[in-house]
SEKOLLUM-385227 format. One record per residue: residue in three letters; x, y, z of N, C-alpha, C in turn. Coordinates in steps of 0.1 Angstrom, whole numbers, plus 5000, padded with zeros to 4 digits. Example, Ala and Ser with C-alpha at 12.3 -4.5 7.8 and 13.67 -1.06 7.14 Angstrom:
BEGIN
ALA513249435078512349555078513249675078/SER512849785071513749895071512950005079/
***
This chain:
BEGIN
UNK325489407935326289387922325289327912/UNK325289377900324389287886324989207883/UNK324089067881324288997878324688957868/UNK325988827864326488807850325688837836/UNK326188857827325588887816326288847807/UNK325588807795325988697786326588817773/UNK327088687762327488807751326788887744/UNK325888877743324788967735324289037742/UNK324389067756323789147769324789267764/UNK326189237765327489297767327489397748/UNK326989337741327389397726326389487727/UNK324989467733324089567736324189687748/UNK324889647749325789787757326489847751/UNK327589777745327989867735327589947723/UNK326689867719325189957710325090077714/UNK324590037728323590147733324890287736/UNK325690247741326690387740327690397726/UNK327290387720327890397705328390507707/UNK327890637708328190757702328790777711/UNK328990737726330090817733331690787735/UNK331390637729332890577722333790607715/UNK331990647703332990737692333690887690/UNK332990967705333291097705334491097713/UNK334691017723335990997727336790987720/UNK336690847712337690807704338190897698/UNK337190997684337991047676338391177688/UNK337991237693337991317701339391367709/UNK339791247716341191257718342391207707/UNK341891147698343191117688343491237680/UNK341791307677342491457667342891547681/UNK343291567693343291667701345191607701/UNK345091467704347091447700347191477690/UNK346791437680347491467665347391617661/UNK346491727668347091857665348191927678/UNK348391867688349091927698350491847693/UNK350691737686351891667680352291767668/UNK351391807661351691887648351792017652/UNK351192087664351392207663351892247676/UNK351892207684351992237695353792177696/UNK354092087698355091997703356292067696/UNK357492127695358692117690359291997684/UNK359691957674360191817666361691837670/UNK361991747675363691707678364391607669/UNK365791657660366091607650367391527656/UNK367791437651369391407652370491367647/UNK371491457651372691387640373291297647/UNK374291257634375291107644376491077638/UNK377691107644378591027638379290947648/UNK380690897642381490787646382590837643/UNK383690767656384590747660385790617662/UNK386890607658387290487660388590497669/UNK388790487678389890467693390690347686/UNK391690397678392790287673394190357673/UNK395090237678396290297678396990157678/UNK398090157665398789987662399990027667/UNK400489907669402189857677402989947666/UNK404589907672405189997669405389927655/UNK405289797650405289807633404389817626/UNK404089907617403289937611402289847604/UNK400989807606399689777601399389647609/UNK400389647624400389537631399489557644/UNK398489537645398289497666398089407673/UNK398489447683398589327691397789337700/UNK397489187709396389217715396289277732/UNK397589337733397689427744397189607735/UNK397689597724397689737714395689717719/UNK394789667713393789617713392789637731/UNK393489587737392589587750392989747759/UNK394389787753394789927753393590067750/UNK393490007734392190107730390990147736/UNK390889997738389289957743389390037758/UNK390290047764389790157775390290237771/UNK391190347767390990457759389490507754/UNK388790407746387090387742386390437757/UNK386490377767385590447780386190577780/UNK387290587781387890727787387090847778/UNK387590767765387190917757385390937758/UNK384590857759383390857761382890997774/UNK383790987783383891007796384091147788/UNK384791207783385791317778384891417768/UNK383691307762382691407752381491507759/UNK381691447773380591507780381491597789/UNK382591607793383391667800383491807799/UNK382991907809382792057811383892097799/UNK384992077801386192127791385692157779/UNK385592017774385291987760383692047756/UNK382892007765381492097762381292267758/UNK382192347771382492467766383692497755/UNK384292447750385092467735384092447727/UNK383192377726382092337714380992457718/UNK380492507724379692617729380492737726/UNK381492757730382092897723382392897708/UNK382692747706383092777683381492797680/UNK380292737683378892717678378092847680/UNK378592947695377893027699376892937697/UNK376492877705375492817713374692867722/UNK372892887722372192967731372392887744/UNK372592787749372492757762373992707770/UNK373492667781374692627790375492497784/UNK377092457794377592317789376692227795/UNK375892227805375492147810373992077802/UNK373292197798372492177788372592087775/UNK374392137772374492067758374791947760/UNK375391877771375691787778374391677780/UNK373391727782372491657779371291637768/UNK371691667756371591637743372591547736/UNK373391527743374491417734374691337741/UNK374791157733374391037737375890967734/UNK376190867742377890827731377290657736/UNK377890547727377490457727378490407723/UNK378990247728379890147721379390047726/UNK379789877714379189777717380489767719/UNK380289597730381089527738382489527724/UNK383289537734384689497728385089547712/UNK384489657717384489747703385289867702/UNK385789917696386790047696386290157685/UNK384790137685384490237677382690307692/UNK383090417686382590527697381290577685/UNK379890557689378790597686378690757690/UNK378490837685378290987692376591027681/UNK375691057693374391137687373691227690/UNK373791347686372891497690371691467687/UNK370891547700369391577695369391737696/UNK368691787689368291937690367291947683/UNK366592057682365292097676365692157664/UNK367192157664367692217647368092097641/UNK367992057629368691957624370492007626/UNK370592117616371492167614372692187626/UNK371692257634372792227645373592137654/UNK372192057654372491897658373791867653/UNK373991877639374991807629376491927633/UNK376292037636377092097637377692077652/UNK376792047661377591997675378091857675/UNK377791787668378191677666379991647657/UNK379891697648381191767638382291827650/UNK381591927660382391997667382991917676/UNK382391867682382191787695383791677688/UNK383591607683384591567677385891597672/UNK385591727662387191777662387491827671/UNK386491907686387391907696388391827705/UNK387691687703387991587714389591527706/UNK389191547694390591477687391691577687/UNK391691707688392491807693392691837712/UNK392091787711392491807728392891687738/UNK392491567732393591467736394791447734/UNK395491507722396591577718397591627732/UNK396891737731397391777745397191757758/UNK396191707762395591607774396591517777/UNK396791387767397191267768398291257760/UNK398591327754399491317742399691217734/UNK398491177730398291087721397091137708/UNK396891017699396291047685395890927685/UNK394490907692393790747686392690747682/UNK392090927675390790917671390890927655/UNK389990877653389990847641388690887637/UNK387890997626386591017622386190917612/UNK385190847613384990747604383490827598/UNK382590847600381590937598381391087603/UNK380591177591380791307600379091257595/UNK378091387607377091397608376491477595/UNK376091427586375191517576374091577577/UNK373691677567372291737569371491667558/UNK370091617558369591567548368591687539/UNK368091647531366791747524365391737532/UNK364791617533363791597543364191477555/UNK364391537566364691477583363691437587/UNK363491327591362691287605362991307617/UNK361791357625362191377636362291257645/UNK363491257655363191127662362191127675/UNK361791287680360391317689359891447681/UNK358191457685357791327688357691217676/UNK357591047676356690987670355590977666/UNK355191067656353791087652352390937653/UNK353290837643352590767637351990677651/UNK352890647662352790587672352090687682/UNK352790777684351590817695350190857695/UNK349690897680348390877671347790707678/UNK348690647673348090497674347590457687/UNK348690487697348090497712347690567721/UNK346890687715346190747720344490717714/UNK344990657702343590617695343190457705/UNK343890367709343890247716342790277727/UNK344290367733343590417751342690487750/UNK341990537739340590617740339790557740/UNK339890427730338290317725338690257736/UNK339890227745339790127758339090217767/UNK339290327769338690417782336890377775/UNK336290437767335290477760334890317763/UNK334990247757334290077765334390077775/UNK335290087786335290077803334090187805/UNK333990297800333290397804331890327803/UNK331390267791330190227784329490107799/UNK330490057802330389957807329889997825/UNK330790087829330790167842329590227844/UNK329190307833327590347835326690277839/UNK327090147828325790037825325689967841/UNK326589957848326889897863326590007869/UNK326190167869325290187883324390237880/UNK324190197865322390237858321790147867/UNK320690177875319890097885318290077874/UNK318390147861317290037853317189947850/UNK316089897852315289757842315489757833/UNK316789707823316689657809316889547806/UNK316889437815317089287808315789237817/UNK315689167811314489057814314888947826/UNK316588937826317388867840316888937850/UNK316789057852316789217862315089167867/UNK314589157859312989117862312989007870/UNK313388907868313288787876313988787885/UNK315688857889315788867901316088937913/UNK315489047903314589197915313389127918/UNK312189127911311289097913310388947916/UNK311388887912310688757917309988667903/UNK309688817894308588767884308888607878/UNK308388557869308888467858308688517846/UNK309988527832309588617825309188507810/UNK308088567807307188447797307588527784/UNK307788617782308288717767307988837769/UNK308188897756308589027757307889097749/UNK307289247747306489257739307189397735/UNK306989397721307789477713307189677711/UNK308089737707307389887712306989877695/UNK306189917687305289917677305090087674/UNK304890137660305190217657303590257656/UNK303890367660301990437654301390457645/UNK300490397641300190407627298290507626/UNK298390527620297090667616296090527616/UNK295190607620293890467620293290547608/UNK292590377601291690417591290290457595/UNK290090477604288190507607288590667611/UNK288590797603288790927602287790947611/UNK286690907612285690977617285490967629/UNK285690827634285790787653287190787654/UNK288390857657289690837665289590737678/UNK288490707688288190697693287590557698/UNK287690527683286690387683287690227685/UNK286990127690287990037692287689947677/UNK289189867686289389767667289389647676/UNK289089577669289189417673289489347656/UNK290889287657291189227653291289097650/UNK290889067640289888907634290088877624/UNK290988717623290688707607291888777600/UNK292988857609294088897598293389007591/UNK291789107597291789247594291089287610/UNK290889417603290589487613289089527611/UNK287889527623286589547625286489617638/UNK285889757632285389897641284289757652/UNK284389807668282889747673282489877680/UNK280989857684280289967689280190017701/UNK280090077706279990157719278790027725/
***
């Protein structure tokens, strides 16, 4: 195993693989950001709400049995929006390309604690239709507990609209851009790093002393080549004196 190495060891690794960090990096972030833009289908969603209310027998009164009443009516009907029944009545008014079981798992229903209002939300790859099984889904359920239960405790408080420009809720563009850009410059340094551990070269001056035993007194620098001024001998030596330079003789 190589021995520890200090911070300036470690940035000079990173130096040294610069360019394969950076072909990574951008490398995989434009290869998500065109398979997000072109490749992926965008899933849109509608959403409305429901309210599970039904007051005592005098009018604008409830009571708190009226109340804890609802509140499970609230599970039941929850139970009731996913229910084969009610799935294929919304599949036959929509002509819908797929199965109930399909549509069944595109729609979400939610309520918070002790609440008597019913969350309902379509995903689909149409806005539009999203909004339209969502609408459906609902006037079925309020027509068919009618005759189910023989009661009336739904209440539409929101219908699902269509907007002019929708966001999709998948994919997340801006986020999965971002973490694929992360996990690339984190692979791309691990990578830098993994090479540098079974590069079996001599590049530190540490490596010298405890491969070889040496003791390391400095370092001498690679120097660029410069045209000698004596045209005529290529050949000839220089001895440097004095801060110039003096041709000596054979």
């Amino acid at each position: 195993m190589k021995e520890n190495i200090d911070f300036r060891e470690l940035i000079a690794i990173l130096r040294k693989r610069t360019v394969l960090i950076l072909v990574l990096t951008i490398g995989v972030t434009l290869t998500t950001g065109i398979i997000q833009f072109y490749v992926l289908t965008p899933v849109y969603q509608a959403s409305t709400q429901i309210l599970v209310h039904q007051v005592g027998e005098k009018k604008g009164s409830a009571t708190y049995s009226d109340i804890q009443i609802n509140l499970q009516y609230t599970r039941t009907f929850q139970a009731l929006l996913k229910n084969p029944v009610i799935l294929e009545q919304v599949k036959r008014e929509l002509d819908l390309p797929y199965s109930a079981g399909r549509l069944g798992e595109k729609i979400a229903t939610s309520s918070e604690s002790e609440s008597e209002i019913i969350n309902i939300s379509v995903q689909d790859e149409n806005q539009k239709r999203a909004a339209d099984i969502a609408n459906t889904l609902t006037a079925v359920l309020k027509k068919e507990i009618k005759q189910i239960m023989n009661t009336d405790r739904v209440t539409v408080l929101s219908k699902a609209d269509i907007v002019d420009s929708p966001t999709p809720v998948r994919p997340n563009y801006k986020m999965n851009i971002l973490l694929a850009f992360g996990a690339a410059l984190m692979t791309g340094i691990a990578l830098a790093f993994f090479l540098d551990f079974i590069d079996d070269t001599v590049a530190r001056p540490s490596q010298v002393e405890k491969e070889a035993g040496f003791i390391y007194l400095g370092s001498i620098e690679q120097m660029k080549h410069k045209k000698s001024l004596f045209r005529g001998d290529p050949d000839m030596n220089i001895r440097v004196k004095a801060g110039r330079s003096e041709p000596l003789g054979y």
